[in-house]
C-alpha positions as CSV (number, residue, x, y, z in Angstrom):
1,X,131.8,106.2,296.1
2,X,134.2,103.3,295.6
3,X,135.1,101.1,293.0
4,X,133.0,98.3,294.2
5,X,130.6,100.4,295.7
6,X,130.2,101.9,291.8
7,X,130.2,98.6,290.5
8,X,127.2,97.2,292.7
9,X,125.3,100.4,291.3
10,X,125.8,99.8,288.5
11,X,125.1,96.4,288.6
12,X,121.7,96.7,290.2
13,X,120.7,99.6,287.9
14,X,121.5,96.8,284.6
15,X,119.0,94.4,286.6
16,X,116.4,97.0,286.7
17,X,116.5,97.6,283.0
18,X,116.3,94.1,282.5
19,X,113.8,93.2,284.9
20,X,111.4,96.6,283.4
21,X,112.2,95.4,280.0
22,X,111.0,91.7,280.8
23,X,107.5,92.9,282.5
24,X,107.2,95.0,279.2
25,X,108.1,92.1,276.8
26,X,110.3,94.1,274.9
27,X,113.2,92.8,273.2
28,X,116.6,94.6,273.9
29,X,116.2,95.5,269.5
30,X,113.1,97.2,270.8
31,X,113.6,98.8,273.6
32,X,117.0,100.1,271.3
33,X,114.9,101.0,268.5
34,X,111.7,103.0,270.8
35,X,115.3,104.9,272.7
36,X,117.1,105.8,270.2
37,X,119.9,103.8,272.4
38,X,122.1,101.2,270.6
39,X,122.0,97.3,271.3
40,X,125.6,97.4,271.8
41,X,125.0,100.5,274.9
42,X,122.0,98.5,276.7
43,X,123.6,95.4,276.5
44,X,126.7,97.1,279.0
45,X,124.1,98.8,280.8
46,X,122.5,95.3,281.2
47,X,125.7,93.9,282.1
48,X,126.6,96.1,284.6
49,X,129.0,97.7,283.0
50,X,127.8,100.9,280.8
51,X,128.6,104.2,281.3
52,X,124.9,105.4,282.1
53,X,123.7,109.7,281.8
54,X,120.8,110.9,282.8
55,X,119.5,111.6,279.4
56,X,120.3,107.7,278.7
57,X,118.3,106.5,281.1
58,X,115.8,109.3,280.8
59,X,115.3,107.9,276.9
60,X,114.9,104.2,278.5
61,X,113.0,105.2,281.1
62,X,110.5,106.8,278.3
63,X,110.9,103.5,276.1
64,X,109.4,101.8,279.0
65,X,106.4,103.9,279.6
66,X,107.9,104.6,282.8
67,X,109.5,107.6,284.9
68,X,113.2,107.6,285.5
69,X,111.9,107.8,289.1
70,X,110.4,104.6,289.0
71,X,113.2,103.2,287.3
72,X,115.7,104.2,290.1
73,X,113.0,102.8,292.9
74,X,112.1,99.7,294.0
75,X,109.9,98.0,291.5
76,X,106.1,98.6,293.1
77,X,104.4,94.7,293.9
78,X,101.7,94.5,291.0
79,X,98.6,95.4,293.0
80,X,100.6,98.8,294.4
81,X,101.3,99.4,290.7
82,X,97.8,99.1,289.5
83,X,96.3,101.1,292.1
84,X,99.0,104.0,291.7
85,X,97.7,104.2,287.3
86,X,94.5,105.0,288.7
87,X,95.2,107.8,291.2
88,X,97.0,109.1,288.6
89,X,94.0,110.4,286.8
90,X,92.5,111.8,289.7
91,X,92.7,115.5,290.5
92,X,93.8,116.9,293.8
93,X,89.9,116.8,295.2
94,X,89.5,113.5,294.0
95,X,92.7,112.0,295.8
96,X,91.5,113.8,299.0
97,X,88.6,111.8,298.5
98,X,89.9,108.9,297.5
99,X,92.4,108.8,300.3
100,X,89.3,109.0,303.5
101,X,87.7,106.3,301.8
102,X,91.3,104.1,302.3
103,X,91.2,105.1,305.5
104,X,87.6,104.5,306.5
105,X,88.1,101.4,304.8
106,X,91.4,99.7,305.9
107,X,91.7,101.4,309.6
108,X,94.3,104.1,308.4
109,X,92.6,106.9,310.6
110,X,91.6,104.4,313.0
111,X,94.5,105.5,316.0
112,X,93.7,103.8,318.9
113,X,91.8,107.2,321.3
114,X,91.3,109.2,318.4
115,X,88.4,110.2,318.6
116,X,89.2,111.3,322.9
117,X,91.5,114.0,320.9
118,X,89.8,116.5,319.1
119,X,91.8,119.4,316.4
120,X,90.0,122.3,316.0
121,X,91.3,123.9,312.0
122,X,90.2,126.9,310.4
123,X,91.5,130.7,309.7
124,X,91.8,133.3,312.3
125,X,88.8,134.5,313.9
126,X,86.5,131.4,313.4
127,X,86.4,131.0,317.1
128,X,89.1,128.0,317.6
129,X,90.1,129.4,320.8
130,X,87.4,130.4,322.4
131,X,85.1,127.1,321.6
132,X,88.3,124.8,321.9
133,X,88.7,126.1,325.7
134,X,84.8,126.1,326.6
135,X,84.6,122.7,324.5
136,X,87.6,121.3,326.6
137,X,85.8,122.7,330.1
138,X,82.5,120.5,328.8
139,X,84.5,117.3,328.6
140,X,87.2,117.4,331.3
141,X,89.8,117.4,329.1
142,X,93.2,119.4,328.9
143,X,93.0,122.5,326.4
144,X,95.7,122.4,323.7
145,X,96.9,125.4,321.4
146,X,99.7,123.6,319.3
147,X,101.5,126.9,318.1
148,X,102.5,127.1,322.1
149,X,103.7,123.3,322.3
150,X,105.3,124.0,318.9
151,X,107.2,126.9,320.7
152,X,108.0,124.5,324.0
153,X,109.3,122.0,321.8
154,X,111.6,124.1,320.3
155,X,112.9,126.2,323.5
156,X,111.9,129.7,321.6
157,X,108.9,131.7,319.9
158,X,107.6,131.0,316.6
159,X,108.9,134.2,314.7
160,X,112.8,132.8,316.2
161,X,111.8,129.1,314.7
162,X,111.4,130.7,311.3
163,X,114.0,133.0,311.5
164,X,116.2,130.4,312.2
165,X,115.0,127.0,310.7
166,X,112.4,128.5,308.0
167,X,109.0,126.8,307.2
168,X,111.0,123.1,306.8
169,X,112.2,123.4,310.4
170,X,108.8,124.8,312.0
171,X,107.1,122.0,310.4
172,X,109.3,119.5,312.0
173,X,108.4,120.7,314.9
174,X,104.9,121.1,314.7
175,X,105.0,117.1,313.7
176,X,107.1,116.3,316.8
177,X,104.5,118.1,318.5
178,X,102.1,116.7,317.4
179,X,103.0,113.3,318.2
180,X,104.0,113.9,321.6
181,X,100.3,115.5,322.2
182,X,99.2,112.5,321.2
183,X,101.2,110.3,323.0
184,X,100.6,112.2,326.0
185,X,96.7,112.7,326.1
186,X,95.4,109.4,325.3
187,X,92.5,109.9,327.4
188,X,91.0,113.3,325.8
189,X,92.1,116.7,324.5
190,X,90.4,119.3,322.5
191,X,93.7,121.7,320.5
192,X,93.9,124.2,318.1
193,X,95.8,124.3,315.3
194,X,97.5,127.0,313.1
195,X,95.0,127.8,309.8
196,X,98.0,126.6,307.6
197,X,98.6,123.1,308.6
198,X,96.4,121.6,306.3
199,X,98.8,122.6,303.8
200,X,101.2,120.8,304.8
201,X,100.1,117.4,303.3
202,X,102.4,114.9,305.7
203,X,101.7,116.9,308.3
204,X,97.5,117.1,307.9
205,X,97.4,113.3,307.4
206,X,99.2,112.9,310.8
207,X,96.9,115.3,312.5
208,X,94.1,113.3,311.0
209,X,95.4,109.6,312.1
210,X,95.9,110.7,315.4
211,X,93.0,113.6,316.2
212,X,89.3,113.8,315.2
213,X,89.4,117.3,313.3
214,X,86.4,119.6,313.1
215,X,86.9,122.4,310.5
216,X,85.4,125.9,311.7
217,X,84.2,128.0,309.0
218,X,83.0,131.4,308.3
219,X,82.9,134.2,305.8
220,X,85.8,135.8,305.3
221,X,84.5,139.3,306.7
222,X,83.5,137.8,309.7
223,X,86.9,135.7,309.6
224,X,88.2,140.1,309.7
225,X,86.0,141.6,311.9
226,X,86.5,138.6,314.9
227,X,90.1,139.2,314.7
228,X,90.3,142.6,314.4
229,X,87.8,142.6,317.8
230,X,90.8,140.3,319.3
231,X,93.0,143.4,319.0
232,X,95.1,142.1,315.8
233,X,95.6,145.1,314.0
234,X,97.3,143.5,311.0
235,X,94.3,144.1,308.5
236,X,93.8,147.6,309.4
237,X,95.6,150.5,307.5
238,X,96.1,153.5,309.2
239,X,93.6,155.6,307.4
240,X,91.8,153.8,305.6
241,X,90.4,151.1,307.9
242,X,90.0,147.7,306.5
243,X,91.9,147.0,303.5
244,X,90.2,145.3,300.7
245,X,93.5,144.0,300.0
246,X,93.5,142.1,302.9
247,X,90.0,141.0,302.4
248,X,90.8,140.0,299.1
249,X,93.9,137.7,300.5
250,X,92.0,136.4,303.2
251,X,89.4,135.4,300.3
252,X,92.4,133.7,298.5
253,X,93.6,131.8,301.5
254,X,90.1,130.7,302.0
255,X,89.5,129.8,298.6
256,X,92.6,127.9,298.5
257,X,92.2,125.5,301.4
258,X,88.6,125.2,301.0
259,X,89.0,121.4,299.9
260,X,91.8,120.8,302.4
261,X,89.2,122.2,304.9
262,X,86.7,120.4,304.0
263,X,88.7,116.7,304.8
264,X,87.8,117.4,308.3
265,X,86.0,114.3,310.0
266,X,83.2,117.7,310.4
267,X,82.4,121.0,310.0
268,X,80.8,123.5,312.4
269,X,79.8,126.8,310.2
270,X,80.2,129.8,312.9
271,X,78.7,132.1,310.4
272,X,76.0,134.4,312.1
273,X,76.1,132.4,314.9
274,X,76.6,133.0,318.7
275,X,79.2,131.7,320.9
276,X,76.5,129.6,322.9
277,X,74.8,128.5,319.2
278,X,78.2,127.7,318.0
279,X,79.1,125.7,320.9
280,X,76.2,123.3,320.8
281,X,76.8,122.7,316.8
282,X,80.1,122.0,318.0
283,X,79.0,119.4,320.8
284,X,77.2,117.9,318.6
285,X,79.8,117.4,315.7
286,X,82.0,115.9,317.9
287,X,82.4,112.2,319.0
């Protein structure tokens, strides 16, 4: 950084001080006092012209009931600032919550031919595939799956997109993927998804702005007896069958996206239920 460079920082970071000590309508002897800063120090760093740590501005960012974070931002309009104290005392269901009634509300999932695309999500073995491509017959509409548009988009199969970019560059992909499956089926598409991208928080809210998604559930031993009937071996051991271990994870992984799941615009439960059965539930969740 150059010296005038430095010196702008600098600057600007005195102004925010200032400005978060003004909206607080603290005196620079308080805010020195509630630090444990001197007068003499925040003065300079006022100025533009102190020597600022991180633990300095960590202590004033405390003395200001604020983060260092937000100290370092952009100061938030008023309204943005109120609303972000109360999310704050949500939990992670309750923002989930909170965050479809925004965007029922204000038009955030309102994409214009949404509701032409339709996202299966879901584990392994609750039928995406299979209902997806019948689904797609029914409406005259291209079938999607997007781990194959994930591996066109990036020229290679998914294990090499891993190996190579790890989970940060897969999910750029996927996203690019998703966008141009979008862009390019605005009249009507029915796609499956991978069962993990609804933990990918950026990535879920995109799927849901641009796709109506259905979540299809089932118990996790029927979630292990589809795909082991699909010829994925993966849960078996050798003698014993089965694993409960990998009952038990698959148990986990259900448990642990149950509530991302469950943020689907609807839910088709497979469980016990035929292909035909499942097929009209799924008709019939679907715009």
């Amino acid at each position: 950084m150059t010296d005038p460079e430095a010196k702008a920082t600098l600057a600007e970071l005195g102004a925010r001080v200032r400005a978060w000590r003004a909206r607080r309508g603290m005196t620079r002897k308080q805010l020195a006092a509630d630090s444990g800063l001197s007068e003499r120090f925040l003065a300079d760093v006022e100025g533009g012209k102190g020597n600022v740590s991180i633990n300095s501005l960590e202590a004033a960012a405390q003395a200001l009931n604020i983060t260092i974070l937000e100290l370092l931002q952009d100061a938030p309009r008023p309204a943005l600032a109120r609303l972000h104290g109360l999310l704050s005392r949500l939990d992670e269901a309750q923002l989930d919550h909170a965050y479809a009634q925004l965007a029922g509300s204000f038009g955030l999932a309102d994409e214009q031919g949404r509701e032409k695309r339709i996202a299966l999500i879901g584990l392994r073995g609750a039928g995406k595939s299979t209902l997806g491509a019948q689904l797609a017959a029914q409406r005259g509409v291209p079938f999607i799956e997007l781990d194959r548009e994930i591996e066109r988009e990036a020229g290679t199969s998914m294990n090499e997109i891993l190996l190579l970019h790890g989970q940060a560059g897969y999910r750029r992909y996927e996203r690019r993927a998703l966008l141009r499956i979008a862009e390019d089926h605005a009249q009507g598409v029915v796609m499956t998804t991978g069962g993990s991208i609804v933990s990918e928080r950026e990535t879920f809210d995109l799927l849901q702005s641009h796709f109506y998604c259905v979540w299809l559930k089932a118990s996790p031993e029927e979630h292990m007896t589809r795909v082991v009937a699909q010829g994925d071996m993966r849960p078996f051991d050798s003698t014993r069958g089965a694993t409960n271990e990998a009952l038990d994870d698959l148990r986990r992984i259900l448990a642990s996206r149950e509530a991302l799941y469950a943020r689907a615009d609807a839910v088709v439960d497979t469980a016990a239920r035929t292909t035909k059965q499942s097929l009209k539930d799924l008709e019939r969740a679907v715009p």
